[in-house]
C-alpha positions in Angstrom: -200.4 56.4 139.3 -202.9 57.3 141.7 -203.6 59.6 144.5 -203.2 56.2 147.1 -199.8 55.5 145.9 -198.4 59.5 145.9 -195.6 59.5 148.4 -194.0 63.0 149.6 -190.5 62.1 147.8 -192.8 61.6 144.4 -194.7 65.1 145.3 -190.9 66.8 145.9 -189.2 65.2 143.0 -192.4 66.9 140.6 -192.2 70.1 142.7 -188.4 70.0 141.0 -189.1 69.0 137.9 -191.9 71.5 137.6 -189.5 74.5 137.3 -188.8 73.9 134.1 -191.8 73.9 132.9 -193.1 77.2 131.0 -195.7 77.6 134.0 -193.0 78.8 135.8 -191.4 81.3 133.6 -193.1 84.7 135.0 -192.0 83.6 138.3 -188.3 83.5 137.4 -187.6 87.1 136.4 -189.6 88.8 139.1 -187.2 86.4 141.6 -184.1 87.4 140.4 -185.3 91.1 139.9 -186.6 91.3 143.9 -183.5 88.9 145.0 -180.6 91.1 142.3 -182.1 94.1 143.4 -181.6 93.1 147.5 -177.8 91.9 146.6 -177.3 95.0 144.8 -178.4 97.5 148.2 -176.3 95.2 150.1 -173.3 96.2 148.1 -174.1 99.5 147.9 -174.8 100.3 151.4 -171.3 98.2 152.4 -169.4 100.2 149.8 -170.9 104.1 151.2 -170.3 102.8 155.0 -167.0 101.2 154.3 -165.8 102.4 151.3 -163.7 100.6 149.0 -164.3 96.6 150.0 -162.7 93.1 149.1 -163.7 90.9 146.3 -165.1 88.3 147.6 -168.4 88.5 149.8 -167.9 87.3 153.3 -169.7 83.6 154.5 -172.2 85.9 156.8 -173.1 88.0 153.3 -173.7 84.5 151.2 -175.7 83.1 154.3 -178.0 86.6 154.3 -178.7 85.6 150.7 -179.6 82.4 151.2 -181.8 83.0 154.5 -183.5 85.7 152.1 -183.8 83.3 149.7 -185.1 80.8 152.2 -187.8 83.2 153.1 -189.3 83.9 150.1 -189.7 80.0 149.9 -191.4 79.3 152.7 -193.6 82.6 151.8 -194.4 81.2 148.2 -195.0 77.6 150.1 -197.5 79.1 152.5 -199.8 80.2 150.1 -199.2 77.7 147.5 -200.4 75.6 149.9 -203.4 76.9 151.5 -204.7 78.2 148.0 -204.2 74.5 147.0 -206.3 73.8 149.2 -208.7 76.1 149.7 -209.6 75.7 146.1 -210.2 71.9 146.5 -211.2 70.9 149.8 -212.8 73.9 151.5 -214.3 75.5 148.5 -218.3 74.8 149.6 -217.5 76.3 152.5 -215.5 79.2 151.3 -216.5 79.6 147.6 -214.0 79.7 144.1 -215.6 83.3 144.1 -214.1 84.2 147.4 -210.7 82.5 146.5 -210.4 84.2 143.3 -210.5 87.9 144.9 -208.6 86.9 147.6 -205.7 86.1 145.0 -206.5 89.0 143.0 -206.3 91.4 146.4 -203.0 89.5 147.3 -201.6 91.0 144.0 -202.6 94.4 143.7 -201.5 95.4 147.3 -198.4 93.3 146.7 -197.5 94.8 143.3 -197.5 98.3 145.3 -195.2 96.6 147.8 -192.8 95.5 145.2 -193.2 99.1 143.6 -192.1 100.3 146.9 -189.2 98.1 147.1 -187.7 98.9 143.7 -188.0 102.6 145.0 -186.3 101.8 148.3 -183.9 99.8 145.8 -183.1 103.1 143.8 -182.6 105.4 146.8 -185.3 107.1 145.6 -187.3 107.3 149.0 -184.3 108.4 151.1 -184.2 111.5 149.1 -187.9 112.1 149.1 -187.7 111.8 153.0 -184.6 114.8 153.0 -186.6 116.7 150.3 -189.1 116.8 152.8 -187.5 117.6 156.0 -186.2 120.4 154.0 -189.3 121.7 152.7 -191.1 123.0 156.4 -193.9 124.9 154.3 -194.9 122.0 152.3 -195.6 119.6 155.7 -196.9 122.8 157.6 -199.5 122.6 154.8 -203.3 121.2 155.6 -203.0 120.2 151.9 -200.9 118.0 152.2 -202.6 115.7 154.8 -205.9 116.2 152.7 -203.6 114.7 149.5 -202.2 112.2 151.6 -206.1 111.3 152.7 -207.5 111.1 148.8 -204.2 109.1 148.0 -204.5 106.2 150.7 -208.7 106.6 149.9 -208.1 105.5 146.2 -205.4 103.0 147.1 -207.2 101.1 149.8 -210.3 101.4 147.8 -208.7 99.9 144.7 -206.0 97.2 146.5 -209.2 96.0 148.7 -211.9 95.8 146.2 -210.3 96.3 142.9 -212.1 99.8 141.8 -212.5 103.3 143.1 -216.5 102.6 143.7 -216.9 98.9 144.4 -220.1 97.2 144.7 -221.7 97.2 148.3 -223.3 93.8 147.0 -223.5 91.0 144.8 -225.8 88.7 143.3 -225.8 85.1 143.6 -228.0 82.0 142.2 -229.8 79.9 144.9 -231.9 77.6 144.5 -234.6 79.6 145.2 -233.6 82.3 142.3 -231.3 85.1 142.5 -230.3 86.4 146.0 -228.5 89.6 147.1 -225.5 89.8 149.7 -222.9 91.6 150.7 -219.9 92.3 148.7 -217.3 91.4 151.2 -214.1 93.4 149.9 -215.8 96.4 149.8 -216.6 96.0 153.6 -212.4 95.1 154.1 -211.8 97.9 152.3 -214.2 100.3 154.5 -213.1 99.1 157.8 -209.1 99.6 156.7 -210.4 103.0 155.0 -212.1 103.8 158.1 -208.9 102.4 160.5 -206.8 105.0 158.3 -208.6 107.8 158.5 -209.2 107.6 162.0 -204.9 107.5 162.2 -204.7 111.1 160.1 -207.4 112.6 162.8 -206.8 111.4 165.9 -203.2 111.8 164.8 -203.1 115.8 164.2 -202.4 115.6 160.9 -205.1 117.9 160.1 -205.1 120.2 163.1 -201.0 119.8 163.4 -199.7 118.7 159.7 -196.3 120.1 160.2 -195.0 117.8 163.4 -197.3 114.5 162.6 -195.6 114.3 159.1 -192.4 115.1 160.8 -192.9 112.2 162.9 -194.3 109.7 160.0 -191.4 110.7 157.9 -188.9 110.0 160.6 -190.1 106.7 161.6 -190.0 105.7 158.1 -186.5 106.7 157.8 -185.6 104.9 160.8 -187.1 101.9 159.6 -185.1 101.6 156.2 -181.3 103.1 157.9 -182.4 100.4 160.4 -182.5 97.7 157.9 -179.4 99.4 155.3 -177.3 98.8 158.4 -178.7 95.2 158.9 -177.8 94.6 155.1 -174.4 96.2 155.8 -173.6 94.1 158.6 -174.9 91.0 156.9 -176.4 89.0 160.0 -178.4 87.4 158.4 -180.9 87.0 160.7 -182.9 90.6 160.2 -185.0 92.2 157.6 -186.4 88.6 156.4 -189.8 89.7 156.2 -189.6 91.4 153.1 -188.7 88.6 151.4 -191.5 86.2 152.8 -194.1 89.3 152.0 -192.0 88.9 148.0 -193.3 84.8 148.2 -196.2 85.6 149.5 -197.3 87.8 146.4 -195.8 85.9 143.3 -197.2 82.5 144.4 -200.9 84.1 144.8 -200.4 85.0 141.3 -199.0 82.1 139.9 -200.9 79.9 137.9 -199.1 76.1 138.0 -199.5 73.7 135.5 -201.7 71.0 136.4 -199.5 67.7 136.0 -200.2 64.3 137.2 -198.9 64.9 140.7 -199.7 68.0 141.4 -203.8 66.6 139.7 -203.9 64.0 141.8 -203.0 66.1 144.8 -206.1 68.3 144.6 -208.1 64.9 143.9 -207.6 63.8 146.7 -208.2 67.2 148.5 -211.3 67.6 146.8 -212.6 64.0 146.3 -212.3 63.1 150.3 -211.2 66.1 152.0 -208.3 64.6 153.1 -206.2 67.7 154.3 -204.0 66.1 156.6 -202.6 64.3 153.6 -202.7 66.5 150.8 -201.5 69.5 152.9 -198.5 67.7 153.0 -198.1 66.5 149.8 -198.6 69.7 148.4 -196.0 71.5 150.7 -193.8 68.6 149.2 -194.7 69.8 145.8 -193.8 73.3 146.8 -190.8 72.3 148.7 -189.1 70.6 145.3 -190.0 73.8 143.4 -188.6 76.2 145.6 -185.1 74.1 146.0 -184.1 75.8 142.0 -185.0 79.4 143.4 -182.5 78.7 146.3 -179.7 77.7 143.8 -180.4 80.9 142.2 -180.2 83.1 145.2 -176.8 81.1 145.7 -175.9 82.6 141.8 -177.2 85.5 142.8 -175.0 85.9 145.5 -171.8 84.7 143.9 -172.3 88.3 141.6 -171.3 90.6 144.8 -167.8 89.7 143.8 -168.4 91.1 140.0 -171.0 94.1 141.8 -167.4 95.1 144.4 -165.8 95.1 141.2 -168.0 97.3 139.6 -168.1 100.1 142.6 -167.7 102.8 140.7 -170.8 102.1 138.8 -172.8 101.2 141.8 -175.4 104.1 141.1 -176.5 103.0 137.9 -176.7 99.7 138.4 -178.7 100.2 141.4 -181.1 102.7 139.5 -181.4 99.4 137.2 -182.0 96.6 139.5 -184.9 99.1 141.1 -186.2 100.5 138.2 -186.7 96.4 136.9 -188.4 95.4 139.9 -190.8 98.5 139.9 -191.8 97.5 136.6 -192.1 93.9 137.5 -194.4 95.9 140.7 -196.6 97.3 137.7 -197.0 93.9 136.4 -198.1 92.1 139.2 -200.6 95.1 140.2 -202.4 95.2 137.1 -202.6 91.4 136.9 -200.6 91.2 133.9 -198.2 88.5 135.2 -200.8 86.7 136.7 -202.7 86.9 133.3 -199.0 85.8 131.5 -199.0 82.9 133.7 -202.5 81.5 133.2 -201.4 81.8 129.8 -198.4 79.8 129.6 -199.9 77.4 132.2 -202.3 76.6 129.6 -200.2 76.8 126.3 -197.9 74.9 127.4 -199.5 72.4 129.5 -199.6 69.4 127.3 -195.3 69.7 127.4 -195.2 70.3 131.3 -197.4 67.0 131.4 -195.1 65.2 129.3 -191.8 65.8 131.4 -193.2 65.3 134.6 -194.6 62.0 134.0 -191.7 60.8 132.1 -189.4 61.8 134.9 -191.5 60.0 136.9 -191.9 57.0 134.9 -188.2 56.9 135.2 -188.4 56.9 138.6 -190.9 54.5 139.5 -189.9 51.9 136.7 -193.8 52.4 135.6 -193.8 52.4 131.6 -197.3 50.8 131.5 -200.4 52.8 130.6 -202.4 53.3 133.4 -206.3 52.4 132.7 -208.5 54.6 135.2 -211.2 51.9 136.8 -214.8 52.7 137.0 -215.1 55.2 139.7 -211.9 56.0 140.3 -211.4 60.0 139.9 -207.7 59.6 140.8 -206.4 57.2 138.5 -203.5 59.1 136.1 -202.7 58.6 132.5 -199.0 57.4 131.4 -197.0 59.7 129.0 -197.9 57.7 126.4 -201.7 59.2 126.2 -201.3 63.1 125.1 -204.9 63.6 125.4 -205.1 61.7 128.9 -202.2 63.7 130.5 -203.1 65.5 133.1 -207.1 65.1 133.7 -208.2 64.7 136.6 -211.6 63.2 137.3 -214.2 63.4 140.5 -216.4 60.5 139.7 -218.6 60.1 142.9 -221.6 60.3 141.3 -224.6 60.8 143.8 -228.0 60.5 141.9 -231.0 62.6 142.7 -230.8 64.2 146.3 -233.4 63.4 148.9 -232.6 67.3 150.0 -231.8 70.5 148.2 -228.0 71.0 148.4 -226.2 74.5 149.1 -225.1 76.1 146.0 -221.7 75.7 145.1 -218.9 74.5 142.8 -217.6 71.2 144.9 -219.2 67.8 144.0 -222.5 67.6 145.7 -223.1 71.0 145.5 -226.0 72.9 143.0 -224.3 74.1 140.2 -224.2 77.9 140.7 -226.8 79.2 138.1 -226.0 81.4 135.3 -227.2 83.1 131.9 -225.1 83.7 128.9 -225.3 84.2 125.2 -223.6 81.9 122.5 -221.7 82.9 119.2 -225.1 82.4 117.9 -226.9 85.1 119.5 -228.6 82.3 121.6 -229.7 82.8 125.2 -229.1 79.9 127.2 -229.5 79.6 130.9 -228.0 76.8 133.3 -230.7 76.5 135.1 -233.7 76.0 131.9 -231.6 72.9 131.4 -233.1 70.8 134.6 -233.6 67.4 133.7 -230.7 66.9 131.2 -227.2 65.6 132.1 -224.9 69.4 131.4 -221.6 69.5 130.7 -219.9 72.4 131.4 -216.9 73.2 130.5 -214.1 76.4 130.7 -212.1 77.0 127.7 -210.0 79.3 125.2 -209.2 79.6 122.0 -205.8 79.9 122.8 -205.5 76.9 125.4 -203.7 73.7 123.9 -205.7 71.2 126.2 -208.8 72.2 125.1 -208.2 71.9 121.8 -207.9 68.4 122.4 -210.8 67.6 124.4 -212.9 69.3 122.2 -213.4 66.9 119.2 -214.4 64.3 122.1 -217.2 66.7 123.8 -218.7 66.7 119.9 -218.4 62.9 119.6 -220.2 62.5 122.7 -222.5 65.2 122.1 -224.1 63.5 119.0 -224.3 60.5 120.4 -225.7 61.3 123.2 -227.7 64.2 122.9 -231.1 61.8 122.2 -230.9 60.7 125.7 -230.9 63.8 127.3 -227.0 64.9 127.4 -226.0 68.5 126.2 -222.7 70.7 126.4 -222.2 74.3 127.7 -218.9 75.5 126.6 -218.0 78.8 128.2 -215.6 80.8 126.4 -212.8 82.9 128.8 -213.6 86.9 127.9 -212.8 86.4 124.3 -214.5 88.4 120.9 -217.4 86.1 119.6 -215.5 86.4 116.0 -213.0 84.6 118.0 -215.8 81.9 119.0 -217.1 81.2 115.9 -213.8 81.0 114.1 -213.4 78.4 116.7 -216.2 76.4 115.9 -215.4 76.5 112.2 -211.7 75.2 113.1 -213.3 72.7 114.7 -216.0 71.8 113.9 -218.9 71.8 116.3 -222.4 71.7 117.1 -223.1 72.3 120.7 -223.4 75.6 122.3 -220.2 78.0 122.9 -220.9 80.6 125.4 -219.3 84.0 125.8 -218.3 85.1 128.9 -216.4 88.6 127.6 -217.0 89.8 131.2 -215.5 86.5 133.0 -218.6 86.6 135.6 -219.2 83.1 135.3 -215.4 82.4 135.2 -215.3 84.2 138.4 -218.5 82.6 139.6 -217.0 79.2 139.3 -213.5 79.9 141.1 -212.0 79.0 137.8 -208.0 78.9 138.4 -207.0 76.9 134.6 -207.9 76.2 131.3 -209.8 73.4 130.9 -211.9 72.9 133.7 -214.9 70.8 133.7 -218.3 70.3 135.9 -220.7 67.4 135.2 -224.3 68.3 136.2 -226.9 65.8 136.6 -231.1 66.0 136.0 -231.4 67.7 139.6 -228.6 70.2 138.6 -226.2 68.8 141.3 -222.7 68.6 140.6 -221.6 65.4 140.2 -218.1 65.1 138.8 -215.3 67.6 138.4 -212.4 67.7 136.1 -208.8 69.8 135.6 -207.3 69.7 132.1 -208.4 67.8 129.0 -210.8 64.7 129.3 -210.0 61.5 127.1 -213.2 60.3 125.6 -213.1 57.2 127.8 -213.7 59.5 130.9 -216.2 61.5 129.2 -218.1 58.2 128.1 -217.6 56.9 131.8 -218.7 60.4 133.7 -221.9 60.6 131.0 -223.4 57.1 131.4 -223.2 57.1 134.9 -224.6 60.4 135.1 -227.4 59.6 132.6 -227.7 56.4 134.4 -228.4 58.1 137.7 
């Protein structure tokens, strides 16, 4: 299968299928945590303005939850899609750097949102609001608005820019050496910083604490009785937001598994900047994943019955359901799921591979092993070639550039420079190498489809080393007795880098484990790959490269 013969019923029917594949996994607890804890307030908020209630859920009630579940599709689709292809088609422009703590920003000021829900979820903040209101002395105090001011300081400093002194700016190769600029989070952060600071001044919550956090708390009290008396009379159209924001955050921290369809899709993104195709194929993909989370909100739903049952234990079970997605909030925030799912994304890849393109097989009555041709970066492997399964090449090779190209990770672009030292205590430096063909490839220790492209990288690296071909395998943050037990296990000669700090991991935009860059004399990049390379790609990409 290739990227010319992907059709948006193909891209919907993977979507589907992709859901149960282990990439997925993180994704489906923190789902039914945000969407069990939202059923749960429903009940609850029904059962203290009603009191005792029927059964069975009304057909408004079950279409809330599935407008709610809607939402948070079309939330998780919205980024899916535009980090799809931001990462492929628009990344000389915008940088896997830039992408990378745009993702990472996403989650940490998303995992405080979902903290906040799961406090909203345990009634927790309507009794801080009356604790409050009954405590004059404490919102009368100047103290308290200089709290409140270090608080949002260290959060907005930290959500925006990831630490509590972020860098003002940062370096970055050029072709010209190492150039300085600015560090543009840290500027987001300052002009947000600066935004709410100038809201506690002008506000009077300095000069009059007592009646601007009166006012504060009772707008935030209006706002959640607002939406508990949405939820109890279950429109259906109302309060939506909340889950889109909930979409919005898991999918930035999602890391899928790169499968035939979903390979070809950012080949073609990437390879001829086709947006006005792949945008649609993408949403397609993300489309036939979301269609299981709506069948869940639907199971979901069909538990108010067993929640009105269960009235008398309302409290606890709410205390539960909120105190599970605050701790799914603490994930995301800390990058923990997002660091669970790049895990299992890679672990597991090789049997994600596998069941998508057997479905598909099934589907399209196409058994025979597909042969990429020479120069065609889209062409996708069968099911019956393990190691083939899901690479994806970028074989336009250019040859030597009449001018110097910008800097960058797309094909075209000059590799971004970097230095780094091997297991062996070996400096090596990107740049040093001018004049050899580079490989360079991101891996782990731990990543299944690396392990398999590995023993290919050596055999090409012997043979081809006399005619000016070399290998720079960067290693993802891991101990270098972790790197050289590697190359024992293995077996190999060419240079494994560390990366413990993940600098060049960041530098590159890297999203999955393995991804590959083929660099030619002039240090241009010249091919790109996502997941393991068969040794008839590597053989292809090399001589055309050394060719060149």
């Amino acid at each position: 299968m290739s990227a010319d013969n992907l059709t948006l019923g193909l891209a919907f029917i993977a979507g589907l299928v992709s859901f149960i594949s282990p990439c997925v996994l993180p994704l489906v607890p923190a789902y039914i945590g945000y969407m069990g804890g939202r059923v749960t307030t429903t009940v609850a908020a029904q059962v203290a303005g009603r009191g005792q209630l029927a059964a069975r859920p009304s057909a408004s009630a079950r279409f809330t939850t599935v407008l709610h579940g809607l939402a948070f599709v079309a939330g998780f689709t919205f980024v899916f899609v535009t980090i799809g292809l931001l990462s492929t088609a628009f990344v000389q422009q915008i940088g896997g750097q830039n992408i990378s703590l745009v993702t990472a920003m996403i989650g940490r000021l998303g995992g405080v949102v979902i903290i906040f829900f799961g406090l909203h979820f345990m009634g927790v903040l309507p009794q801080l609001f009356a604790r409050l209101t009954a405590s004059p002395r404490l919102l009368d105090s100047p103290l308290t608005s200089v709290a409140a001011a270090l608080l949002g300081t260290a959060l907005i400093l930290w959500g925006f820019a990831g630490t509590l002194l972020p860098p003002l700016t940062t370096t970055l190769a050029t072709t010209a050496g190492e150039s300085t600029s600015i560090f543009w989070p840290t500027v987001l952060a300052l002009i947000v910083l600066a935004i709410y600071l100038l809201w506690l001044f002008l506000g009077g919550a300095f000069t009059h604490p007592g009646a601007f956090w009166r006012q504060a708390v009772t707008a935030l009290q209006t706002a959640l009785y607002t939406d508990t008396r949405r939820q109890m009379d279950a429109s259906g159209h109302q309060g939506l937001s909340g889950s889109a924001i909930m979409g919005v955050v898991f999918s930035a921290g999602w890391t899928p598994c790169i499968g035939p369809v979903y390979g070809a899709v950012l080949t073609l993104a990437a390879n001829t900047g086709d947006v006005g195709r792949a945008g649609p194929l993408l949403a397609a993909y993300s489309l036939g994943l979301g269609i299981p989370f709506l069948l869940t909100a639907l199971l979901l739903d069909s538990a108010q019955g067993l929640l009105r049952r269960l009235q008398r234990h309302m409290r606890k079970i709410e205390l539960v359901s909120g105190g599970l997605l605050i701790f799914i909030g603490v994930l995301v925030a800390t990058g923990t799921l997002q660091s669970l799912s790049q895990y299992l994304s890679n672990q597991f890849a090789e049997v994600s591979i596998q069941v998508e393109q057997s479905v598909l097989d099934a589907i399209t009555g196409d058994n025979a092993e597909a042969t990429p041709e020479a120069g065609d970066g889209a062409a996708l492997p069968s099911s019956g070639d393990m190691a083939l399964a899901g690479a994806v090449g970028f074989n336009s090779i250019t040859g030597a550039a009449e001018s110097v190209p910008a800097v960058g990770t797309d094909v075209g672009n000059l590799a971004p420079n970097f230095e780094a030292v091997d297991d062996t205590g070996k400096t090596v430096k990107l740049s040093s190498l001018r004049g050899q063909v580079v490989l360079v490839n991101f891996w782990a220790t731990w990543c299944g489809p690396c392990r398999l492209e590995m023993p290919e990288f050596e055999r090409a690296f012997k043979t081809r080393a006399a005619d000016g071909f070399t290998i720079l395998a960067v290693n993802n943050q891991e101990t270098p007795e972790d790197v050289r037990g590697f190359r024992e296990e293995m077996n190999l000669s060419f240079p494994l880098l560390l990366d413990e700090s993940g600098a060049i991991q960041t530098q590159y935009g890297i999203k999955g484990y393995p991804s590959t860059f083929l660099v030619n004399r002039q240090g241009v990049i010249v091919a790109r790959f996502f997941g393991p390379m068969t040794a008839a790609q590597i053989e292809q990409a090399v001589n055309d490269a050394l060719a060149s």
